[in-house]
C-alpha positions in Angstrom: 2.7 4.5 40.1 -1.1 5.3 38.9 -2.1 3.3 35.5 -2.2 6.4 32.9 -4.9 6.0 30.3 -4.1 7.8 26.8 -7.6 9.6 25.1 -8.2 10.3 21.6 -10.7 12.8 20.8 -10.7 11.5 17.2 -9.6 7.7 17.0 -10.7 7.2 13.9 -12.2 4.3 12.0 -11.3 1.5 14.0 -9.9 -2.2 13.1 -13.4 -3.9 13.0 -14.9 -1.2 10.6 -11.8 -1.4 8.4 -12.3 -5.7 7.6 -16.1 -4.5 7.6 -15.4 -2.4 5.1 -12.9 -4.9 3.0 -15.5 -7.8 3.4 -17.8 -5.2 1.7 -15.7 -4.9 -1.3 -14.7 -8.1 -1.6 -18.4 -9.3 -2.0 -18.8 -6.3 -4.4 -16.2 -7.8 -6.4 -17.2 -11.4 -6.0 -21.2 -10.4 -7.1 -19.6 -7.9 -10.1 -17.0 -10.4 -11.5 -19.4 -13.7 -11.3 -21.1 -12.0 -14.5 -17.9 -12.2 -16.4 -18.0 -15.6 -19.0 -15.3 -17.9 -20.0 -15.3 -17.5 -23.5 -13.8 -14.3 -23.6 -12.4 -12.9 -26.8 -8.9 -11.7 -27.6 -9.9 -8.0 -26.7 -11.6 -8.8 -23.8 -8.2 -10.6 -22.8 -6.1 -7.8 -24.2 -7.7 -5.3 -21.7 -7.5 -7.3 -18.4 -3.9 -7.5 -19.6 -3.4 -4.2 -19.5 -5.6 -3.5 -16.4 -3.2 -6.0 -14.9 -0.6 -4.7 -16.3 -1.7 -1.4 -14.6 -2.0 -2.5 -11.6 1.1 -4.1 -11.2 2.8 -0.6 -12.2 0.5 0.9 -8.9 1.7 -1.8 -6.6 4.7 -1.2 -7.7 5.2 2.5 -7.5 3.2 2.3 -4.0 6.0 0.0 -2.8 8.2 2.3 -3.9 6.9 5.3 -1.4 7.8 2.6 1.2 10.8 2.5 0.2 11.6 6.0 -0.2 10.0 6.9 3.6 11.8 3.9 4.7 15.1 5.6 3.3 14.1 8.6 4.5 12.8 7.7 8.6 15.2 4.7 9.1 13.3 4.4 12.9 10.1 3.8 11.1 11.8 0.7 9.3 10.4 -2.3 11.7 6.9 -0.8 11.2 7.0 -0.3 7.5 8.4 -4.1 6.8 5.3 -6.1 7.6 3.0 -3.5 5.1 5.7 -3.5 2.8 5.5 -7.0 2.1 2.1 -6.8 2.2 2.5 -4.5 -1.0 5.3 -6.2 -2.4 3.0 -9.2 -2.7 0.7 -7.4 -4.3 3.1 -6.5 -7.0 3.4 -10.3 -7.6 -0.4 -10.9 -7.1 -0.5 -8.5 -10.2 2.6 -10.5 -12.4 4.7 -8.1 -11.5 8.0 -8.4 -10.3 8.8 -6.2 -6.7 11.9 -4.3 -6.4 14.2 -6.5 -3.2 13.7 -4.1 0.1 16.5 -1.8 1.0 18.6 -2.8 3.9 16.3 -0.7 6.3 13.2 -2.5 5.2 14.3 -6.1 5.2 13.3 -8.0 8.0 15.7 -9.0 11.0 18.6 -5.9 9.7 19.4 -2.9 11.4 18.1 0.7 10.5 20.7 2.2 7.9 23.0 5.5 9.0 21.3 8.4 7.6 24.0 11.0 6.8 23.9 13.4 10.0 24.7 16.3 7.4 21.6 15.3 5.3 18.3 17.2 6.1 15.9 15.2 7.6 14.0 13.1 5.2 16.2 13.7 2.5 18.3 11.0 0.0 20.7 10.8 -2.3 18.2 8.7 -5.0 16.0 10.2 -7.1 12.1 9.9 -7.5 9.7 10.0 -4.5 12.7 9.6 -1.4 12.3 14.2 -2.8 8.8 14.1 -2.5 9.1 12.3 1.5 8.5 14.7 4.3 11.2 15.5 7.1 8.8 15.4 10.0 7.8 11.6 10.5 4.4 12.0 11.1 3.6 13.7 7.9 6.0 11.0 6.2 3.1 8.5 7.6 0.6 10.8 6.0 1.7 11.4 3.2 2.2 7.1 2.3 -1.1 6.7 3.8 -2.3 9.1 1.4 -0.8 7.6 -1.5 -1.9 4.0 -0.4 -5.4 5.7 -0.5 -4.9 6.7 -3.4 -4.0 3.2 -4.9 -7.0 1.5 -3.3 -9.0 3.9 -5.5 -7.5 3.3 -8.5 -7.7 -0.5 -7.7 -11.3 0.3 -7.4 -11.4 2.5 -10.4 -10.9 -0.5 -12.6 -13.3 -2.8 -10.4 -16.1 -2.9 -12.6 -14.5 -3.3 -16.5 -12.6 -6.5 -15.0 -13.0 -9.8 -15.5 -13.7 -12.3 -12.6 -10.7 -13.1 -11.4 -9.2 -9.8 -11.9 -12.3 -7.8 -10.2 -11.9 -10.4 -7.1 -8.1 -9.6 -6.8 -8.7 -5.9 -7.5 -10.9 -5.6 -5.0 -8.9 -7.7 -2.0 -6.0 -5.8 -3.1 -8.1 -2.4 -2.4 -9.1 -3.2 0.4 -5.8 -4.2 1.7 -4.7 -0.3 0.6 -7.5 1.1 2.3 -6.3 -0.9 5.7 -3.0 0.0 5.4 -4.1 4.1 5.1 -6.1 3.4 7.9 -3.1 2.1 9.6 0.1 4.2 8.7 -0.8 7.6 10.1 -0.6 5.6 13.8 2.2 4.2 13.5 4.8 5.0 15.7 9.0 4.5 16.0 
């Protein structure tokens, strides 16, 4: 049986350029947040509240999406677990408090039945499970798109955050960025 070698014409960014690339930011963050002092006031505390806050409410609705394509592409489940917790830790990195994973998602459990009546990528729950696409690949997409999305808005906030905040802002970015890098290959 000959060996048969699978070609990309387009691989993409590959693993060692992605942890280049969250090194990067991470030192960004470290050399932007050392400037932050100790003594700072109630505002200055008000505000990384609320960028915490903030983020916590991204984390969350990205975890969400995993949920919802979860829900939606039960064969994608195994794969989606181990980035999933990834994201639900970032919830809790934030103070926030991540929603349990559905049956499909948690680790060690069996894919749930998808109605065979149902059109493919559709649920019976409301919010983003409408917005998840039928075909699996753009599902993948689509929640690399979004975690994309999240790292920027992680980043968005980078540079008004204090210390601590601006050096879990930015691991937490970079973790998104990974995981968009990631999603679009993963297969059933």
């Amino acid at each position: 049986m000959p060996i048969v070698v699978e070609h990309r014409a387009d691989p993409g960014p590959g693993r060692r350029s992605v942890l280049a690339a969250a090194v990067g930011t991470a030192t960004a963050a470290v050399l932007l947040g050392g400037c932050a002092g100790d003594g700072a006031g109630t505002a200055e505390r008000s505000a990384a509240a609320a960028m915490r806050r903030r983020a916590a409410e991204g984390a969350a609705a990205l975890l969400e999406r995993y949920d919802a394509t979860g829900r939606a592409h039960p064969a994608l489940a195994a794969g989606l677990a181990p980035l999933r917790a990834q994201t639900a830790q970032h919830v809790e990195a934030f103070g926030g408090v991540p929603a349990a994973p559905p049956p499909a998602l948690s680790a060690g459990s069996a894919p749930a039945p998808q109605d065979p009546s149902a059109p493919a990528g559709a649920s019976a729950e409301p919010g983003p499970a409408a917005a998840v696409p039928g075909d699996r690949g753009e599902a993948l997409r689509a929640l690399a798109s979004a975690a994309s999305r999240q790292s920027d808005a992680f980043l968005a906030d980078l540079t008004e955050a204090p210390g601590d905040l601006a050096r879990l802002l930015a691991s937490v970015a970079a973790a998104c960025a990974a995981q968009a890098t990631l999603l679009p290959e993963l297969t059933a």
